[in-house]
N, C-alpha and C positions, 0 to 999 in steps of 0.2 A: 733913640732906639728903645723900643720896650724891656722891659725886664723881663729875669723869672719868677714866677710866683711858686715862693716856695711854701708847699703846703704842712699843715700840723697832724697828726696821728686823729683826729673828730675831722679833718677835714678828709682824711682820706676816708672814711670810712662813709661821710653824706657821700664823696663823689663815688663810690665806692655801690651805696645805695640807688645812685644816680645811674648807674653802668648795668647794674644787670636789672631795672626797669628795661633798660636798651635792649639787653638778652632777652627782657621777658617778651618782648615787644615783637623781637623777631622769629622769639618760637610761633607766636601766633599768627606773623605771615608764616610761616614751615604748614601750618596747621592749612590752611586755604593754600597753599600756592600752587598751580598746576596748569597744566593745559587747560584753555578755554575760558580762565577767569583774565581781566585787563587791567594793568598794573593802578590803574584809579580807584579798582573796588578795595588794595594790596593798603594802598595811601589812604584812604576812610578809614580802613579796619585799623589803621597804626593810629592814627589823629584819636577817638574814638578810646582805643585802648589807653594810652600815655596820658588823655583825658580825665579818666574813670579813673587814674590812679593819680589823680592830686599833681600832677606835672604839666609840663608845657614842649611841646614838639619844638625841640633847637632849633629843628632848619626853617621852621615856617616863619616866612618873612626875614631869615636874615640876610641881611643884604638884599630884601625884596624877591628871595627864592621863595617860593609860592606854595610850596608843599611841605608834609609831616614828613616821608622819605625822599630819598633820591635812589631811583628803581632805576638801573642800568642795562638792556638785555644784551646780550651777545658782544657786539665789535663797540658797543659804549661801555669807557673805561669809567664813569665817574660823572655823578653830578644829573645825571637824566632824570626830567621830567615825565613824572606820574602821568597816563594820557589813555586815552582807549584803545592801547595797542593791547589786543587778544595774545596771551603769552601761547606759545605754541611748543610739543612736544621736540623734544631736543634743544631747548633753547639753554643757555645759562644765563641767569636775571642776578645782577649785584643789588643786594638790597642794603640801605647805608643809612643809621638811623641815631638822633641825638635826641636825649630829652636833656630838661633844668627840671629839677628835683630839690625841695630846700635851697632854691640859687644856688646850686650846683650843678656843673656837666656830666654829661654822660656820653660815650660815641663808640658806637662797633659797626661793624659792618660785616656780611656773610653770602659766598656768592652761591647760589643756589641752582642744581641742575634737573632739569624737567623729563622727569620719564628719562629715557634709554639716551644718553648725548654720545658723541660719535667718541675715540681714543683718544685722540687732539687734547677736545673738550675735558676730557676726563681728568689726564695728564696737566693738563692748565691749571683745574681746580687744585689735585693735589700736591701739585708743586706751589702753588702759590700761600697753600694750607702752612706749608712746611714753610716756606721762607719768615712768614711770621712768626711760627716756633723758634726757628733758627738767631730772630733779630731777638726775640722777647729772651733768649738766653743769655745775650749780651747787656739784658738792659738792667745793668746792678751798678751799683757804687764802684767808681772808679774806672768804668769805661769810658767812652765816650761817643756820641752820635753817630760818626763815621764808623765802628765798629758793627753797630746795626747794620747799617748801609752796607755795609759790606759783604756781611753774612747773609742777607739779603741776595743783593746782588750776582755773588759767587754763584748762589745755588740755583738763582734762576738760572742766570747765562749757562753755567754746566747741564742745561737740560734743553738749551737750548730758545728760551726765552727772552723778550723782551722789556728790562726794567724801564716803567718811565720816570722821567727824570721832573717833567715840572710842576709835578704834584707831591706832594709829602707829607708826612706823617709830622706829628707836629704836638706843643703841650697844651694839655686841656683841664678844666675844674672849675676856675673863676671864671673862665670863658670860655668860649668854643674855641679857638684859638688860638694858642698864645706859642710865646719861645717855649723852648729852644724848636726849630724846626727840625724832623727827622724823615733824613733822604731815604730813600731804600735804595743807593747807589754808596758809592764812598772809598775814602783809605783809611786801616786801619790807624785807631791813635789821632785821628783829626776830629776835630768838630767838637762840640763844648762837651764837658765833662759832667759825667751823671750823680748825681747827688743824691742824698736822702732826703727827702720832701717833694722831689720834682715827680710831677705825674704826665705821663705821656701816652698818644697813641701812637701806637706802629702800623703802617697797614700800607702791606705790598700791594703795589698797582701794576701787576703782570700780565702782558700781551704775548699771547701765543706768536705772532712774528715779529714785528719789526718793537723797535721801542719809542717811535713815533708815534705823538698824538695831532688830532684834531681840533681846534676849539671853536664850536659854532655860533651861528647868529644871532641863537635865542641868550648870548651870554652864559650861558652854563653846562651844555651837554660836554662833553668830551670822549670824542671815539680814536678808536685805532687807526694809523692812519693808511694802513691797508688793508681796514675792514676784516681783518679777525680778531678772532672773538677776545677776548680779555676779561681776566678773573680779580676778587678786590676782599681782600682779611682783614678784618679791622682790632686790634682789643684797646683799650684802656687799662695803662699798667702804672702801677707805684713805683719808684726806682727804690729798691732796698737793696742791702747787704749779701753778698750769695745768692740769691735769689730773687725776679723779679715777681709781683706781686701785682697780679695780672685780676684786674676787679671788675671786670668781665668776664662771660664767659658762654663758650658755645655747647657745653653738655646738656644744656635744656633746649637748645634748638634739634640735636643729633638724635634727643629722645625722642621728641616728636615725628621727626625725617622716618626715622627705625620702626618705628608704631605704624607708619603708614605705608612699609612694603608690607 
């Protein structure tokens, strides 16, 4: 069984520099992203960006995933391949992105909505927005995994949503990777306990109906598995004291979104 890797106060701060590359990465799909452009030109401009700044795109090639993001639109929960799909007005596009920086990770993810998306849509994003606020509240010394999962959980299902269960949120730094794994399902008080050194990401994988997914033949897509639409938050957090310490962040992708109504 792998271990945890538990990191030093330099280490959090390279993965730290690692993560909001990631942020910076995804403001600049925010900046292009819209009806009419195809999720291929989204995957250039990310390769290209995370290039130019002295890093290396996580997902390309691992485990032989073939692209710098994994761009999701609508009833794909996770994992979609970049392709000449023409994104269209109303759509919501999960965009999921990792560099290595200094040989260190970075991983966020931000689902993104295209022009006017119907109430549904809307409601998806924002509850899904909040259930990561909700877990990242829990993610301090002395809780434990299941506590996330939970707060998670609760807030989706109370709105009516579906949590998926066989994807997770999981620790990241040394690797893309690694323990302890984190559900965004669970009971409180269960599942390993959070420490100071451990870094992790949280990142609700919420389906507007059922909590059923798909896994398809190209090995990686995964959609809903009654084809609605599904929303995906990703951050990279430090486990501290009182406070989690959250080394990503989405106030530079919200600026850009803002600038462009």
């Amino acid at each position: 069984m792998s271990k945890i890797y538990y990191k030093s106060l330099e280490e959090v701060e390279l993965i730290r520099e690692s993560s909001l590359l990631v942020s910076k990465t995804l403001a600049e799909v925010a900046k292009v992203i819209k009806a009419g452009i195809t999720t291929n030109e989204l995957d250039k401009l990310a390769y290209e960006f995370i290039s130019d700044h002295g890093a290396i795109p996580a997902f390309l090639n691992y485990n032989g995933f073939p692209y710098s993001l994994c761009i999701s639109p609508n009833e794909q929960v996770v994992h979609g391949f970049p392709s000449k799909y023409v994104i269209q007005e109303g759509d919501l596009i999960s965009v999921d992105c990792g560099v290595i920086k200094n040989n260190y990770f970075g991983d966020s993810a931000y689902t993104f909505s295209i022009g006017e998306v119907d109430a549904e849509k809307q409601k998806l994003i924002e509850v899904t927005k909040r259930c990561l606020e909700l877990g990242i509240e829990k993610a301090v010394v002395g809780m434990r995994t299941g506590d996330i999962g939970f707060a998670v959980q609760q807030y989706a299902e109370a709105n009516g949503f579906g949590v998926v269960r066989e994807l997770v949120g999981h620790g990241v730094g040394i690797k893309l990777h690694e323990k302890p794994e984190v559900p965004n399902y669970g009971k409180r008080g269960s599942g390993p306990k959070l420490e100071e050194g451990m870094v992790i990401a949280i990142e609700p994988m919420v389906n507007a109906g059922v909590a059923g997914i798909n896994f398809h033949s190209d090995g990686w897509t995964v959609t809903s598995k009654d084809n609605k639409p599904s929303a995906h938050f990703e951050h990279t957090i430090a486990i501290k004291k009182g406070k989690a310490d959250v080394l990503s962040t989405f106030s530079i992708i919200e600026e850009v979104l803002q600038q462009k109504k």
